[in-house]
Biopython code that builds the backbone (N, CA, C, O; Angstrom):
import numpy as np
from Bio.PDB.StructureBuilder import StructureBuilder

atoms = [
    (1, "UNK", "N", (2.027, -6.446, -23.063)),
    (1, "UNK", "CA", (2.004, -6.886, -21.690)),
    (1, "UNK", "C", (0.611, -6.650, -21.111)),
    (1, "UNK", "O", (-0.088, -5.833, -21.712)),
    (2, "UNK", "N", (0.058, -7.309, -19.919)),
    (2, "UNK", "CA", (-1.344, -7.587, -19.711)),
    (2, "UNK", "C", (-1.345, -6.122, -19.127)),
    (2, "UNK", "O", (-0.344, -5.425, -19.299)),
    (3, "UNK", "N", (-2.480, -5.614, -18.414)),
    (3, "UNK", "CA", (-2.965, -4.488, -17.720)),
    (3, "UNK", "C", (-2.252, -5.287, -16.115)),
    (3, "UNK", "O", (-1.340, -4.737, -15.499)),
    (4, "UNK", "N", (-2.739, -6.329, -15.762)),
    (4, "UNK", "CA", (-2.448, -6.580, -14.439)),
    (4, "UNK", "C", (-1.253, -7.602, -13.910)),
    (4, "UNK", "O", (-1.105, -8.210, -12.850)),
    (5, "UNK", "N", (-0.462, -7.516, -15.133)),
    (5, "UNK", "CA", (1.528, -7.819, -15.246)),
    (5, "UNK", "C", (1.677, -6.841, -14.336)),
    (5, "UNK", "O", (1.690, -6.930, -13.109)),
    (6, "UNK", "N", (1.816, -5.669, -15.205)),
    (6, "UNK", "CA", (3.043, -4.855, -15.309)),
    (6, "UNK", "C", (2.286, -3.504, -14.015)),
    (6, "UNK", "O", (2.993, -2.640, -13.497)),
    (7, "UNK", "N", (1.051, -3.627, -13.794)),
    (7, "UNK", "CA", (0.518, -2.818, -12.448)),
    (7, "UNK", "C", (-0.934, -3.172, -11.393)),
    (7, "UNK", "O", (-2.064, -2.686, -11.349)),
    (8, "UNK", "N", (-0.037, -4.565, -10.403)),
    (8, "UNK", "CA", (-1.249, -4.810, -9.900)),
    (8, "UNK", "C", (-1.933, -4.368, -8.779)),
    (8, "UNK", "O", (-1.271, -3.632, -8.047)),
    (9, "UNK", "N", (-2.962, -4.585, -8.468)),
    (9, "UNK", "CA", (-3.435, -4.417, -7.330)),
    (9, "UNK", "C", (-2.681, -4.379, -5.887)),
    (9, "UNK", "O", (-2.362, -5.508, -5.514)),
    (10, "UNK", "N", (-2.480, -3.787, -5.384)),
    (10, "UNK", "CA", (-2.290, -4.398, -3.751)),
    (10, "UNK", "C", (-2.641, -3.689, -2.633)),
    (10, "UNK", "O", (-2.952, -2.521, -2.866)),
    (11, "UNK", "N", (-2.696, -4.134, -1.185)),
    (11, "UNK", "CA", (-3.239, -3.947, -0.138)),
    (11, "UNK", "C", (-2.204, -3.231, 0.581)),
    (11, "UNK", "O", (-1.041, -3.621, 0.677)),
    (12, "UNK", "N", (-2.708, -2.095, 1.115)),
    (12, "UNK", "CA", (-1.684, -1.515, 1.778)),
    (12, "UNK", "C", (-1.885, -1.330, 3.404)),
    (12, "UNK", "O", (-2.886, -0.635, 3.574)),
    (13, "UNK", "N", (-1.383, -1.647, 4.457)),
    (13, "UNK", "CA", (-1.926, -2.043, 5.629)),
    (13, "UNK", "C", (-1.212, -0.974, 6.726)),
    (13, "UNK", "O", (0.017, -0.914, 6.699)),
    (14, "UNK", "N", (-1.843, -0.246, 7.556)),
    (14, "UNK", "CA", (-1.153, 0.289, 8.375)),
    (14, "UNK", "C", (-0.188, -0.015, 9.617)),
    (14, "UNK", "O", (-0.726, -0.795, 10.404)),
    (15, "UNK", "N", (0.890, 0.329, 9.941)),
    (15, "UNK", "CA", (2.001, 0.052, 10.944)),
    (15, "UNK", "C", (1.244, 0.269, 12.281)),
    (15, "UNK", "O", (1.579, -0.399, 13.259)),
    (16, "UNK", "N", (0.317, 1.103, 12.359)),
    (16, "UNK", "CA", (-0.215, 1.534, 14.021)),
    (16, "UNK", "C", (-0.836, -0.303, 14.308)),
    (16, "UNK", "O", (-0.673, -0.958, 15.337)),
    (17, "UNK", "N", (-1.318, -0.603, 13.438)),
    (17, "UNK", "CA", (-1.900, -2.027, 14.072)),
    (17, "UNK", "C", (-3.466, -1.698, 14.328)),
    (17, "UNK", "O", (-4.227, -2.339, 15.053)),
    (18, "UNK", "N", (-3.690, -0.836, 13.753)),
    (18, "UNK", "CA", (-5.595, -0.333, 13.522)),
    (18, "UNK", "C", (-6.218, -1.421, 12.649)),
    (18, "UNK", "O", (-7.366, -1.742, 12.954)),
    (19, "UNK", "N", (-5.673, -2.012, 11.661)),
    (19, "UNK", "CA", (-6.208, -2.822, 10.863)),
    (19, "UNK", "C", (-6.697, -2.150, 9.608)),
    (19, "UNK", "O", (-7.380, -2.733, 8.766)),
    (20, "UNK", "N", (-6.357, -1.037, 9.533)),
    (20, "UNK", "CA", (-6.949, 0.137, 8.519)),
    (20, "UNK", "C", (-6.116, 0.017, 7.154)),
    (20, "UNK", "O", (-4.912, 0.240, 7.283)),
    (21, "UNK", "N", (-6.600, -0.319, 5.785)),
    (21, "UNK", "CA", (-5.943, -0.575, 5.242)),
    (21, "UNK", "C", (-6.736, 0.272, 3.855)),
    (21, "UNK", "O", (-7.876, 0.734, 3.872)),
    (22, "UNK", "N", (-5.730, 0.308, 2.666)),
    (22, "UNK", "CA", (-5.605, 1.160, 1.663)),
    (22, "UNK", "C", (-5.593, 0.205, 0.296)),
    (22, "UNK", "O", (-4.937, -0.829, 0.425)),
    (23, "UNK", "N", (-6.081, 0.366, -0.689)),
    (23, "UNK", "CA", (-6.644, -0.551, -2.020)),
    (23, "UNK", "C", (-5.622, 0.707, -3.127)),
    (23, "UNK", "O", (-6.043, 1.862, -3.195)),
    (24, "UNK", "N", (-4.510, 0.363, -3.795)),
    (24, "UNK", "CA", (-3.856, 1.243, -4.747)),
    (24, "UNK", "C", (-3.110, 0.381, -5.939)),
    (24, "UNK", "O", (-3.122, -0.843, -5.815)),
    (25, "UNK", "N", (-2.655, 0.789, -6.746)),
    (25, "UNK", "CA", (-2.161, 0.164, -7.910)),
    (25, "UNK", "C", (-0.577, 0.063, -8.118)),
    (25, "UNK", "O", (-0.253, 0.940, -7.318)),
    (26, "UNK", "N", (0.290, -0.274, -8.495)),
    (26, "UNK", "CA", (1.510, -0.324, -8.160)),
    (26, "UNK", "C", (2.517, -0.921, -9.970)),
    (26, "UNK", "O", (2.366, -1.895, -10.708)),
    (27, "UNK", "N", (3.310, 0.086, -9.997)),
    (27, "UNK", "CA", (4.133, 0.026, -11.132)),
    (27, "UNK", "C", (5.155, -0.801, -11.003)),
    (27, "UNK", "O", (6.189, -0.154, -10.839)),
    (28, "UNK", "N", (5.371, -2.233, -11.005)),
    (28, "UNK", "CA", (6.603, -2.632, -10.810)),
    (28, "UNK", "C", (7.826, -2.958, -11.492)),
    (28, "UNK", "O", (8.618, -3.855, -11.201)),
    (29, "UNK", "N", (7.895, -2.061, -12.509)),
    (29, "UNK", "CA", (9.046, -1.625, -12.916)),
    (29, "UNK", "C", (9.464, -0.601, -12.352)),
    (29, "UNK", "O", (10.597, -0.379, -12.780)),
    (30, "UNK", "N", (9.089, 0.313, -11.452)),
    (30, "UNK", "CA", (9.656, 1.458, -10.824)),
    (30, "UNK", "C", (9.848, 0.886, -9.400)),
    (30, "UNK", "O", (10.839, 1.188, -8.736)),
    (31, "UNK", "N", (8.761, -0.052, -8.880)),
    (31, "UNK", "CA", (8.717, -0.518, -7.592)),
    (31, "UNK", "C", (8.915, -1.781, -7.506)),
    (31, "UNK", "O", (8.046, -2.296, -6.802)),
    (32, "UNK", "N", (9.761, -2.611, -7.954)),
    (32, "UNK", "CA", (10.048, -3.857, -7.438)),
    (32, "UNK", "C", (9.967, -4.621, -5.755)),
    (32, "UNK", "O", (9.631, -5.759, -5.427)),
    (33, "UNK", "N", (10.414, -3.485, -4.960)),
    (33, "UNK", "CA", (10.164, -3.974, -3.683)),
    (33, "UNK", "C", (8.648, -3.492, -3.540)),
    (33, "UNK", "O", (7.842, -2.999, -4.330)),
    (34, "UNK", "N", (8.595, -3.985, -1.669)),
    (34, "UNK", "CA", (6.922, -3.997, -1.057)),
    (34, "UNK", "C", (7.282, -2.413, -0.964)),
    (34, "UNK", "O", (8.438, -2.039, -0.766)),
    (35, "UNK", "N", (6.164, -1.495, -1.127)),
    (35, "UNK", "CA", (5.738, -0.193, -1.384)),
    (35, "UNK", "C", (5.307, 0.081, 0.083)),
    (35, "UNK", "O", (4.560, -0.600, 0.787)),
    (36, "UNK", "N", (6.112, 1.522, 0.448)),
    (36, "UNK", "CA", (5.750, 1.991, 1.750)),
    (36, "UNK", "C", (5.325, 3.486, 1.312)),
    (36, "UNK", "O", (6.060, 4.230, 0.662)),
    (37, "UNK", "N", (4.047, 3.811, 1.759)),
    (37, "UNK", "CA", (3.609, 5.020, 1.765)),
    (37, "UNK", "C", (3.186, 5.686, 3.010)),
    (37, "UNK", "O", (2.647, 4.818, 3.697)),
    (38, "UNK", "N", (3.174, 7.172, 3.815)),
    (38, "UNK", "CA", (2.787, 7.679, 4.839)),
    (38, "UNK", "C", (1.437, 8.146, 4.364)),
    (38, "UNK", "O", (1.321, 8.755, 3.301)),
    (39, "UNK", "N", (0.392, 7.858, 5.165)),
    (39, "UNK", "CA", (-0.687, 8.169, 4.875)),
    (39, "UNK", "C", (-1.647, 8.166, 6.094)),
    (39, "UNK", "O", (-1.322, 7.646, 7.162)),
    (40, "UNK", "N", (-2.935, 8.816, 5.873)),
    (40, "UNK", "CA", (-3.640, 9.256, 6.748)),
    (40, "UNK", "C", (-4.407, 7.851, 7.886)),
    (40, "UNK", "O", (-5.034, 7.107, 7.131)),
    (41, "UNK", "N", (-4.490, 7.450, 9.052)),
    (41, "UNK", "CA", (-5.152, 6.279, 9.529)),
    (41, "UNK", "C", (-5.927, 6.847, 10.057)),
    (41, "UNK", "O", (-5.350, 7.514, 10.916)),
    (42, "UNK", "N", (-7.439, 7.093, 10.097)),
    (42, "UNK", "CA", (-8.548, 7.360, 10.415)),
    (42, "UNK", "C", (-8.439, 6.555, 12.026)),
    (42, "UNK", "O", (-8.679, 7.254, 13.010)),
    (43, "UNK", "N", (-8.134, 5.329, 12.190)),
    (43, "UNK", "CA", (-8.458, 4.933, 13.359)),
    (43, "UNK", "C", (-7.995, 5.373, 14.478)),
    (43, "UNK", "O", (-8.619, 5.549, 15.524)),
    (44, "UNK", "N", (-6.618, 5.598, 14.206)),
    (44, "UNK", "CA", (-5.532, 6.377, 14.806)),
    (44, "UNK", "C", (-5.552, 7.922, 14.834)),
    (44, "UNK", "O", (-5.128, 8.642, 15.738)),
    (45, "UNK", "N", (-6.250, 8.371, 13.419)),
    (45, "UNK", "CA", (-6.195, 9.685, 13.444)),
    (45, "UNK", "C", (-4.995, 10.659, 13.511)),
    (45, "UNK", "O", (-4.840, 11.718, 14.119)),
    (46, "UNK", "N", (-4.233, 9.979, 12.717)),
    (46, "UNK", "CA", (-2.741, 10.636, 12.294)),
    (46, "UNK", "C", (-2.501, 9.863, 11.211)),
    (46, "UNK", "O", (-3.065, 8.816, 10.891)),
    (47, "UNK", "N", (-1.358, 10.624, 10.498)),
    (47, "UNK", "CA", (-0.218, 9.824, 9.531)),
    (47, "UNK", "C", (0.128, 8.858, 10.254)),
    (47, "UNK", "O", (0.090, 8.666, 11.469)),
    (48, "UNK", "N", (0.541, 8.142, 9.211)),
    (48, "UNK", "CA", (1.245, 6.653, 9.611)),
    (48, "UNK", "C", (1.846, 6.043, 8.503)),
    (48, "UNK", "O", (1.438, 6.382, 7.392)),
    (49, "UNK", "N", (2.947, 5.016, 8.611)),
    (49, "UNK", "CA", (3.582, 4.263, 7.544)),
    (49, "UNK", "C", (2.205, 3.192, 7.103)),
    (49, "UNK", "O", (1.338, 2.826, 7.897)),
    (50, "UNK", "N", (2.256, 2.949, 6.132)),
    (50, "UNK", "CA", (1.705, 2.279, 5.387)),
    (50, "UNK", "C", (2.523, 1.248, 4.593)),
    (50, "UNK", "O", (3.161, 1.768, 3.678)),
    (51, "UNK", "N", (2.639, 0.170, 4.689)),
    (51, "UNK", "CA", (3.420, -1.039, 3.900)),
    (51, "UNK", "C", (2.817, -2.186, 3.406)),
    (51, "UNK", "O", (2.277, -2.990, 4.166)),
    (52, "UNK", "N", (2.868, -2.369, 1.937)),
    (52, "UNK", "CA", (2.544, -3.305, 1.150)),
    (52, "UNK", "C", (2.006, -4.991, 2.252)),
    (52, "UNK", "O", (2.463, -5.461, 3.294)),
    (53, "UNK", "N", (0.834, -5.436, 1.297)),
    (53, "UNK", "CA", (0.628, -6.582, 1.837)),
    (53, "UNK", "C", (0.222, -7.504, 1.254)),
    (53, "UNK", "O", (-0.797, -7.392, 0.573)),
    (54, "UNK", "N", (1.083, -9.004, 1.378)),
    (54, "UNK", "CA", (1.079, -9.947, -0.058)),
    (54, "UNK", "C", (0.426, -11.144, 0.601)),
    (54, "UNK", "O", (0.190, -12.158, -0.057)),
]
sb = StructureBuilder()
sb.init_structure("model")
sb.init_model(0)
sb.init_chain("A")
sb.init_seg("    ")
for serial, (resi, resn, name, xyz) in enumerate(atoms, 1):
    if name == "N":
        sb.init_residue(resn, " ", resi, " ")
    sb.init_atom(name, np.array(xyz, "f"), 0.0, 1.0, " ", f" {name:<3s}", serial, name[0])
structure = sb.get_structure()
């Protein structure tokens, strides 16, 4: 199976609406759905949801 099948790239965009967004790799055999992570938003300057962007 290729390198970028089975774990591609994607954009991960923050919920505050900062526009602040995150570059990570993604297993989708474990993650079939869009990937939500809490993570740091510099613009905002707090945690925040983070959700996949296609």
């Amino acid at each position: 199976m290729a390198r970028s099948e089975l774990r591609p790239v994607v954009k991960l965009r923050s919920t505050a609406g900062t526009g602040h967004t995150y570059v990570t790799r993604k297993n989708r055999r474990n993650d079939p759905d869009r990937l939500t992570l809490t993570k740091y938003d510099p613009v905002a300057r707090r945690h925040v949801l983070f959700r996949e962007e296609r």
